[in-house]
C-alpha positions as CSV (number, residue, x, y, z in Angstrom):
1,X,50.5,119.5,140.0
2,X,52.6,117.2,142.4
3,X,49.2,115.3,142.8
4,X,49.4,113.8,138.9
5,X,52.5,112.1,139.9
6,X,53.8,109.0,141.9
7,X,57.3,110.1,142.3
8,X,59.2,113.3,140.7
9,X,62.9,111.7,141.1
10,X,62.5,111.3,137.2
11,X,65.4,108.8,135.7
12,X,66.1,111.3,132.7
13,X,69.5,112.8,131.7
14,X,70.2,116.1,133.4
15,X,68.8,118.7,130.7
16,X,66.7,115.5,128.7
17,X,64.2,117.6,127.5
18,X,61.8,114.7,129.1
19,X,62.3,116.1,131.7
20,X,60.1,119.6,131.2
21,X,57.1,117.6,129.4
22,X,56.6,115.8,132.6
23,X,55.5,118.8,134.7
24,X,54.4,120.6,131.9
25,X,52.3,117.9,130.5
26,X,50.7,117.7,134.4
27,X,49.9,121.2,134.4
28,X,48.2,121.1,130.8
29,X,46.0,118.0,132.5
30,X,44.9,120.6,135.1
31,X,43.9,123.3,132.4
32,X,42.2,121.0,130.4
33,X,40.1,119.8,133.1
34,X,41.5,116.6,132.9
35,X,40.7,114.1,136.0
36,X,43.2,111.3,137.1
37,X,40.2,108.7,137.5
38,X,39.0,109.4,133.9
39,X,42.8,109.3,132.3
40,X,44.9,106.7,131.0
41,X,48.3,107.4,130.3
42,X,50.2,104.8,127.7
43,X,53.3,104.5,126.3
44,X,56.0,102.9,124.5
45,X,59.6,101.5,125.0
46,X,62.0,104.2,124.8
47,X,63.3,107.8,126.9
48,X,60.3,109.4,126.4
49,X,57.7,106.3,126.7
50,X,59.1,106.3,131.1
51,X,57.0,108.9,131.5
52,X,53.9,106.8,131.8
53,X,55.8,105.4,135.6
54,X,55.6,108.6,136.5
55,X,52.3,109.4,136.4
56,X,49.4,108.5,139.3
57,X,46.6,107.5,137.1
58,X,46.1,104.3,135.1
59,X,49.0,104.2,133.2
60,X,50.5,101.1,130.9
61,X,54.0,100.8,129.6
62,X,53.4,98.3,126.8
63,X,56.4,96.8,124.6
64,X,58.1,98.1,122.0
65,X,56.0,99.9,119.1
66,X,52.9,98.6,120.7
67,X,51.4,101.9,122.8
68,X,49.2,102.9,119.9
69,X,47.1,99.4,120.1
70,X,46.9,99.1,123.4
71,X,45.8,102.6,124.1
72,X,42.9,102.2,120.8
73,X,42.0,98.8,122.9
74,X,41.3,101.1,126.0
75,X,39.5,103.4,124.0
76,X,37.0,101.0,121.8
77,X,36.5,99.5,125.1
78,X,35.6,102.2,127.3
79,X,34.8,105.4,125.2
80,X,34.6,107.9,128.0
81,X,38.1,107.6,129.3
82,X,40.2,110.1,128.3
83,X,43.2,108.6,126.6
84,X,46.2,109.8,125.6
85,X,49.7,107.9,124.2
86,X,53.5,109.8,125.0
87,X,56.4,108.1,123.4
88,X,59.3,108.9,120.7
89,X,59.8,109.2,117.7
90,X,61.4,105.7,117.5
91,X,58.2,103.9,119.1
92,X,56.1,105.2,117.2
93,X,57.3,106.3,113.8
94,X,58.9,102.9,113.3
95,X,58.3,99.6,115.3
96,X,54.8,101.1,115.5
97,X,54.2,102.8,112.3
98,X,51.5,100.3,111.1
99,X,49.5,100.7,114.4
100,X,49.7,104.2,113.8
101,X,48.9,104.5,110.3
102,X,45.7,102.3,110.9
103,X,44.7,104.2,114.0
104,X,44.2,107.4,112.6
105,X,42.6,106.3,109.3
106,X,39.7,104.6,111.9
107,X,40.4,108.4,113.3
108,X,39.6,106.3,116.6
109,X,39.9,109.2,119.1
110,X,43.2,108.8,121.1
111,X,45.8,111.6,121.5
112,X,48.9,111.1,120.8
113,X,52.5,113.3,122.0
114,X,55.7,112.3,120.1
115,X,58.7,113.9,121.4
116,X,60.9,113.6,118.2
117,X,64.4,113.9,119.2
118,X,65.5,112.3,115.6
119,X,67.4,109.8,117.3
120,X,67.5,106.0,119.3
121,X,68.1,107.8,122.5
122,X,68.5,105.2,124.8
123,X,70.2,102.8,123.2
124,X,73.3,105.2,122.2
125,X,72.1,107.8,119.5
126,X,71.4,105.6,116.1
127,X,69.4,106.7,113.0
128,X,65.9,107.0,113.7
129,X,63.1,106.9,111.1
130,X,63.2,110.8,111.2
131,X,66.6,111.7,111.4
132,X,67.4,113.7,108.6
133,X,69.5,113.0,105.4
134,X,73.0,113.7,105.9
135,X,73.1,113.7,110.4
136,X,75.8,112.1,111.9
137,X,74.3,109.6,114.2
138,X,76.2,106.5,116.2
139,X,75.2,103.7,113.1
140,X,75.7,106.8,110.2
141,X,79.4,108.1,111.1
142,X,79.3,109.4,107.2
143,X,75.7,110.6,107.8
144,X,72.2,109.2,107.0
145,X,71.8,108.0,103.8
146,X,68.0,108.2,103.7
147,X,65.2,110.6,103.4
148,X,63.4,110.9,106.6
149,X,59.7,110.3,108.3
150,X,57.5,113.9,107.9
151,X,54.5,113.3,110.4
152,X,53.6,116.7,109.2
153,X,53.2,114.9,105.8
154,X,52.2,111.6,106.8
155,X,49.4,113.1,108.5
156,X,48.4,115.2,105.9
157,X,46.7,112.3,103.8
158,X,43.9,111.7,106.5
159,X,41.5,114.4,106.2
160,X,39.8,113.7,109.8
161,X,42.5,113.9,112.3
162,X,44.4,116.3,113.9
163,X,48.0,117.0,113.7
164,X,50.0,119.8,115.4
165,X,53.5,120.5,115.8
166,X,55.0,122.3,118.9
167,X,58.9,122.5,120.3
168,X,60.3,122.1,123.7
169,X,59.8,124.7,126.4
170,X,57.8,126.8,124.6
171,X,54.6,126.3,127.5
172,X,52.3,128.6,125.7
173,X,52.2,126.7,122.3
174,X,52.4,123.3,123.8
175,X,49.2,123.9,126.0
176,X,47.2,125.5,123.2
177,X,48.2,122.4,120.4
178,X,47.5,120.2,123.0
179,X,44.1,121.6,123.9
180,X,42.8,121.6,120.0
181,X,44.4,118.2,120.2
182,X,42.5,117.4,122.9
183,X,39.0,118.7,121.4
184,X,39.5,117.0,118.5
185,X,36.5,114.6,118.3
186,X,39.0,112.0,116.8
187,X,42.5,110.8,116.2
188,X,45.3,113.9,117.4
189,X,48.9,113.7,117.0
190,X,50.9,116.2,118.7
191,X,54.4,116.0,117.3
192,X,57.4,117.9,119.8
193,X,60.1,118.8,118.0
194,X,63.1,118.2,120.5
195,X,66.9,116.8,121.4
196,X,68.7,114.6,122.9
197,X,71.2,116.3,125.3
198,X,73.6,113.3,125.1
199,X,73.8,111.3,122.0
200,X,72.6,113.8,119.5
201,X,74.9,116.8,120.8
202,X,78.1,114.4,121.4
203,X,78.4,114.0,117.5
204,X,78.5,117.6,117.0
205,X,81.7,117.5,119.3
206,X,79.7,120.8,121.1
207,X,81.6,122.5,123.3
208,X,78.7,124.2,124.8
209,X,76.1,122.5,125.4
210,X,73.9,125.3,126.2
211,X,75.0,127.1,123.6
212,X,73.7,123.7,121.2
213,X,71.1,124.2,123.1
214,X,69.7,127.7,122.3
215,X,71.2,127.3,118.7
216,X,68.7,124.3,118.1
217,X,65.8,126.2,119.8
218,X,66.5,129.1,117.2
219,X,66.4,126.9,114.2
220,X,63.5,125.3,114.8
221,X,60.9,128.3,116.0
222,X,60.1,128.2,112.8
223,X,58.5,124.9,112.5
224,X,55.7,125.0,114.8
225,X,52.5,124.4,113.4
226,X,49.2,123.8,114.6
């Protein structure tokens, strides 16, 4: 596994749940059959979207909102290359929402992993397009005021791709939604249902984070889907 990467002194929070899809996402590349000279790795601005640094195989860390181009670019222009987009729920499901939109309804065959944390991570915890009505975020101290982003339903309008939903640190699913992702003849979006350890916990005033934690993990079992 060590082999997929450049450097494992990952820049993530302690407990940034980033830090799991790394290795995990590695050893799903190794299951799949997956070969570093045949794999391009893109991504986004954003927590998540580092990851691309990370990995030893042609990578690109575009700008904001703009991995979903980039990586159809790569893929119209050299169809054999396995190529696959990681990035956040911000990259993607708002700065890059028309790319996305108009990359799966030309189903052009690119996978894509969204680790929705429904929250700006980086940049201090503020309302995301999927945070949900009513969360208390760094710019919505009285709570969002707006209904959020559903990939689950977005997606459901194009008959052609594939969309599956999976949660942090559950292996087992991840691996098998990202292998029907992955054999999908055309456009897959893999949608992680996750956290953010820092921003998203501190407005809950937790006083155990763990405890957060294992609550959140609870609560959203349900929700996988693939």
């Amino acid at each position: 596994m060590n082999t997929w990467f450049k450097s494992t002194n990952f820049i993530w929070c302690p407990g940034c749940p980033a830090n799991w899809l790394a290795p995990v996402l590695a050893q799903s590349f190794d299951k799949l059959g997956i070969k570093k000279e045949n794999l391009w790795l893109v991504s986004g601005i954003g927590c998540t979207a580092r990851i691309a640094n990370y990995f030893a195989c042609r990578t690109v860390h575009t700008t904001h909102g703009r991995a979903i181009a980039v990586a159809e670019g790569i893929k119209l222009a050299d169809p054999k290359k396995d190529v696959f987009v990681v990035s956040g729920d911000g990259d993607l499901l708002s700065i890059g929402l028309s790319h996305l939109i108009h990359t799966a309804r030309r189903n052009t065959a690119i996978k894509v992993i969204c680790i929705n944390n429904f929250v700006y991570g980086m940049t201090g915890g503020q309302t995301s397009p999927t945070t949900a009505k009513g969360k208390i975020t760094k710019t919505a101290p009285a709570g969002a005021p707006y209904l959020p982003i559903q990939p689950s339903e977005l997606f459901a309008s194009f008959k052609n791709v594939y969309f599956g939903r999976t949660i942090v640190y559950n292996n087992d699913h991840f691996f098998k939604t990202l292998k029907k992702a992955y054999q999908h003849k055309g456009f897959s979006f893999v949608e992680v249902i996750s956290f953010c350890r820092i921003n998203d916990l501190r407005f809950k005033n937790a006083k155990d984070i763990n405890e957060e934690v294992k609550k959140f993990l609870e609560e959203n079992k349900t929700k996988i889907s693939n």
